[in-house]
C-alpha positions as CSV (number, residue, x, y, z in Angstrom):
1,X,-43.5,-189.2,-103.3
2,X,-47.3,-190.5,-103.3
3,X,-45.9,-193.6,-101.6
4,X,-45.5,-191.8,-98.7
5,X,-49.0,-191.9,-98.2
6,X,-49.3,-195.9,-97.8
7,X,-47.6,-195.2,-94.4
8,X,-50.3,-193.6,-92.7
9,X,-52.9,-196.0,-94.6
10,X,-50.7,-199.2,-93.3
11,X,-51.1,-198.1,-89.3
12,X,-54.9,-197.3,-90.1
13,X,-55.2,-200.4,-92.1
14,X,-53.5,-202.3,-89.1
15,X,-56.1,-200.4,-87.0
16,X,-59.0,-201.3,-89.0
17,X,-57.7,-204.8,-88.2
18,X,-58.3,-205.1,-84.6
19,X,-61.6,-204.3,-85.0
20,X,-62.2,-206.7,-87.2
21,X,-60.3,-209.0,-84.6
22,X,-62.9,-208.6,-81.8
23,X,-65.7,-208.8,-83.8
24,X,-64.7,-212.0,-85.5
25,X,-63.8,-213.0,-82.1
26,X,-66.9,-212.6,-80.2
27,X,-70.0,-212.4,-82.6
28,X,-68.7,-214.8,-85.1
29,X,-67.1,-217.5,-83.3
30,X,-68.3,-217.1,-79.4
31,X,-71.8,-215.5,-80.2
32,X,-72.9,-218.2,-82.6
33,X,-71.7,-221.7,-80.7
34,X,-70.6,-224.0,-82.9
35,X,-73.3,-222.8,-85.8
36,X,-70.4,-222.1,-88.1
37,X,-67.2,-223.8,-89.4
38,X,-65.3,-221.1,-87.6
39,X,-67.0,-221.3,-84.6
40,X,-66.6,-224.5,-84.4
41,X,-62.9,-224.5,-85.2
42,X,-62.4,-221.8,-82.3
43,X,-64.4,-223.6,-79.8
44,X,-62.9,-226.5,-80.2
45,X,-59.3,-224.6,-79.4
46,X,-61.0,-223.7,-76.3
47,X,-61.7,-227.4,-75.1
48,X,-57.9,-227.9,-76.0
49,X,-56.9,-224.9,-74.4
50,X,-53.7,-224.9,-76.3
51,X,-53.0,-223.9,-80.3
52,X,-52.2,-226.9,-82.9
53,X,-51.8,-226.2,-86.5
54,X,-55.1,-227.1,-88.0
55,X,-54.9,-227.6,-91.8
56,X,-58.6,-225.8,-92.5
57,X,-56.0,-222.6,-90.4
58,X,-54.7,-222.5,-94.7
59,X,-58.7,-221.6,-95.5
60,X,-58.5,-218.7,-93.4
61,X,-55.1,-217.4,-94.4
62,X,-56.6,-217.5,-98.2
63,X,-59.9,-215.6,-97.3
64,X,-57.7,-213.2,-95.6
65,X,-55.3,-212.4,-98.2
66,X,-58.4,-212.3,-100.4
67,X,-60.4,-209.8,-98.1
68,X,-56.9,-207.9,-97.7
69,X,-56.9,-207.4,-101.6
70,X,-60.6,-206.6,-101.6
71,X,-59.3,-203.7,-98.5
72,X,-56.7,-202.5,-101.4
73,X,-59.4,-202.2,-103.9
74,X,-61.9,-200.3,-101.8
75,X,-59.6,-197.9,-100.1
76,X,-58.1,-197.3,-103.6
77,X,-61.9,-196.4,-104.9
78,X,-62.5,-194.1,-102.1
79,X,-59.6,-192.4,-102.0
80,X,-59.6,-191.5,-105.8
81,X,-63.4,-190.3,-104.9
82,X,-61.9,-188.3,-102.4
83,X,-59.0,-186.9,-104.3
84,X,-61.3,-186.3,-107.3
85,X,-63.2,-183.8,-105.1
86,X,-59.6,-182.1,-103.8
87,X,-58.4,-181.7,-107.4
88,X,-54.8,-183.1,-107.1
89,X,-53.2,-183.9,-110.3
90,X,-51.5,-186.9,-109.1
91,X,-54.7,-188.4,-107.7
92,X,-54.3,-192.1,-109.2
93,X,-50.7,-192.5,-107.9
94,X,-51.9,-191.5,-104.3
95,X,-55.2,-193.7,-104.4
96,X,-52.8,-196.9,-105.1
97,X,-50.8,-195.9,-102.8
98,X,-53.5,-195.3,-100.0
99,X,-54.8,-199.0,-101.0
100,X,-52.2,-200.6,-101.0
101,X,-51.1,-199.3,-97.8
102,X,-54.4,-199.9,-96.2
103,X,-55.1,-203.1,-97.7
104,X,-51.4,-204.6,-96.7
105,X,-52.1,-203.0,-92.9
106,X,-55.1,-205.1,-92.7
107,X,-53.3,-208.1,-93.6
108,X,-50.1,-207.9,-91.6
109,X,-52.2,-207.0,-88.7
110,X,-54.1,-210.5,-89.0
111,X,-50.8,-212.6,-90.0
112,X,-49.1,-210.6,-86.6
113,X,-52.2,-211.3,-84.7
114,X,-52.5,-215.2,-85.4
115,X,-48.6,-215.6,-85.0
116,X,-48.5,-214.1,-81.1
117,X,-52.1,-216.0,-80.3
118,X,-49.6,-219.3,-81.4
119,X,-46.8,-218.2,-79.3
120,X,-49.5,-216.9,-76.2
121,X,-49.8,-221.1,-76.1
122,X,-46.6,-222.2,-76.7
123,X,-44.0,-219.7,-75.4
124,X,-42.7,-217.7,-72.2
125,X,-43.2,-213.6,-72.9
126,X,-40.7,-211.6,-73.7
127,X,-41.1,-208.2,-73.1
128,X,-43.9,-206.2,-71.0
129,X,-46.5,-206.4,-74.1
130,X,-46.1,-210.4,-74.2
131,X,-47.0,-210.8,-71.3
132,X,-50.1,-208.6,-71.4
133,X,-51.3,-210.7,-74.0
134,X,-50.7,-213.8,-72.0
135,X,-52.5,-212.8,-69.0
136,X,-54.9,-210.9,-71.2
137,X,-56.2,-214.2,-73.1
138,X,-55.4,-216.3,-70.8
139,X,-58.3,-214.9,-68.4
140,X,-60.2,-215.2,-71.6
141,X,-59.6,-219.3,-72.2
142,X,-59.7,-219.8,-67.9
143,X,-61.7,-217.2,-66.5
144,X,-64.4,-215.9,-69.0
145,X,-64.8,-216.5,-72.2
146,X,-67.3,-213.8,-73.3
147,X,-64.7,-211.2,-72.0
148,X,-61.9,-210.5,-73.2
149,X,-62.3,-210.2,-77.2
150,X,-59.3,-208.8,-78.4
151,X,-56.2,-210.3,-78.3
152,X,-53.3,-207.7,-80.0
153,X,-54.9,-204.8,-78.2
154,X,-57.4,-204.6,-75.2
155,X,-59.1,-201.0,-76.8
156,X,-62.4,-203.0,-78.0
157,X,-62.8,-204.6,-74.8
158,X,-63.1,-201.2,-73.1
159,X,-65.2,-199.4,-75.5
160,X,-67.5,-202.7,-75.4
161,X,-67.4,-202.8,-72.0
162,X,-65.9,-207.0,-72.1
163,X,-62.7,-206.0,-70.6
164,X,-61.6,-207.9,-67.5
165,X,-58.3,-207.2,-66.2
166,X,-57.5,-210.0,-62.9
167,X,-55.0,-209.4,-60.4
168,X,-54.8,-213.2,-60.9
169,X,-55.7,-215.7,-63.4
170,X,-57.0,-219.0,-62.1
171,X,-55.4,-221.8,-64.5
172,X,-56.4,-225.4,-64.6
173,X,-53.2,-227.5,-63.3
174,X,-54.3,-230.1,-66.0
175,X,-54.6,-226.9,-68.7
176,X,-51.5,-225.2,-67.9
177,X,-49.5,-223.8,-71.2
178,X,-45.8,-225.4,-70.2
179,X,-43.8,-222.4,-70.5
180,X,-45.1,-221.3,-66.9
181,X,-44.1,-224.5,-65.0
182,X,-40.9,-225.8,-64.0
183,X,-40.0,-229.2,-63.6
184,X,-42.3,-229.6,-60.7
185,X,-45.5,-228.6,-62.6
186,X,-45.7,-225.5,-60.1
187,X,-45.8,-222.0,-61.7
188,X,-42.1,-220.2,-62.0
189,X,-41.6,-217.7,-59.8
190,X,-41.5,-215.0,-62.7
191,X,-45.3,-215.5,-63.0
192,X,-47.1,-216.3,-59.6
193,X,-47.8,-212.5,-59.5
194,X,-50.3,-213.5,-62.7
195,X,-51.5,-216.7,-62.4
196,X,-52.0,-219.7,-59.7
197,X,-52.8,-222.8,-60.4
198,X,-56.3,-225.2,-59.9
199,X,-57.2,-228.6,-59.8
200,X,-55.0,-231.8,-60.7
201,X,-52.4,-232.3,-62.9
202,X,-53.9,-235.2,-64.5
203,X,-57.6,-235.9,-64.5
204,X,-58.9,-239.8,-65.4
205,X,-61.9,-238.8,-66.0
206,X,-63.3,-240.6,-69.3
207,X,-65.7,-238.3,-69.9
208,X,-63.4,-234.7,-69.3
209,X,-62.6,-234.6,-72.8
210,X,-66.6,-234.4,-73.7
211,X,-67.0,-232.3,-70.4
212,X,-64.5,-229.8,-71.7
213,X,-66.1,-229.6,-75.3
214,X,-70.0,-228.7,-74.2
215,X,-68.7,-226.1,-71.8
216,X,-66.5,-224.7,-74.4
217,X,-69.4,-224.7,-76.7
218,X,-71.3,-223.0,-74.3
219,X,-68.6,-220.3,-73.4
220,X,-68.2,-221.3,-70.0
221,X,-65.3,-222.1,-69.0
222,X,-63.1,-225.5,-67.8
223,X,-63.8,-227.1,-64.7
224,X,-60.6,-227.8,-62.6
């Protein structure tokens, strides 16, 4: 029954995740401004405001299942360490089991992380949680970037003291995710409570585009 003990090591694997989340988040790709490829890959989502499969997206899914496997190896060493000093007599099956469970936590975790950051773009919420997120990150992309961090959970943000939590979010019309409009471009009445809309629906501008990449680059956020 050692594999009983890769539940426990899954959820605090998953865990370990989210810290991992907001630190990548902020001091990695906000923090240093474009001074790294990821940075410059996330800030450059932020002058989009909107998610597009990028193909160097398949670089990070490789370093992750890579650092995942590197989780499964650690927490395998340290629990045998561990166990060593308990005396079990099954301590090898319950060390795999441990690292495996911790190391697969960490990986799910990312994998469910980067699939409801996607859909927080692309798609209406579902339940109470979605909508959380939306509003949650949202406030992040339109309101301030350097608040915020997490994305899954909001925990980080509080101990950090980076949590912002709106009665409103203020959306650029010309920057609104399409699931909240209807046909008129106005929000849908199931999310005016959350959000209102600013500016113009289409701006001629020639220079936004530019605009909207050196204030993303600076973590400020899109004018109107």
């Amino acid at each position: 029954m050692s594999w009983v003990w890769g539940v426990p090591a899954f959820l605090l694997g998953a865990m370990w995740w989210t810290v991992w989340e907001y630190g990548l988040h902020r001091f990695m790709f906000h923090e240093r401004r474009g001074r790294n490829l990821g940075s410059r890959l996330h800030l450059d989502h932020h002058a989009r405001a909107t998610w597009i499969f990028d193909p160097h997206i398949l670089l990070a899914w490789f370093g992750v299942l890579l650092t995942g496997v590197g989780w499964a190896w650690a927490a395998t060493q340290v629990s045998s360490l561990l166990l060593d000093v308990v005396g079990t007599d099954k301590r090898d099956g319950l060390a795999s089991s441990i690292g495996i469970g911790f190391g697969a936590g960490w990986t799910v975790h990312y994998f469910f992380y980067e699939w409801h950051h996607r859909a927080a773009h692309l798609r209406a919420p579902k339940n109470r949680w979605e909508r959380f997120v939306r509003k949650h990150h949202l406030h992040h992309h339109f309101g301030h970037p350097m608040r915020n961090q997490g994305v899954t959970v909001n925990w980080w943000d509080r101990v950090a003291g980076t949590l912002d939590q709106p009665d409103v979010v203020r959306v650029p019309r010309r920057l609104a995710p399409r699931w909240m409009l209807d046909t008129n471009g106005e929000i849908l009445a199931a999310f005016r409570d959350d959000y209102i809309l600013i500016g113009q629906a289409v701006v001629t501008a020639p220079d936004k585009a530019a605009e909207d990449h050196d204030r993303a680059y600076a973590n400020l956020v899109p004018l109107p």
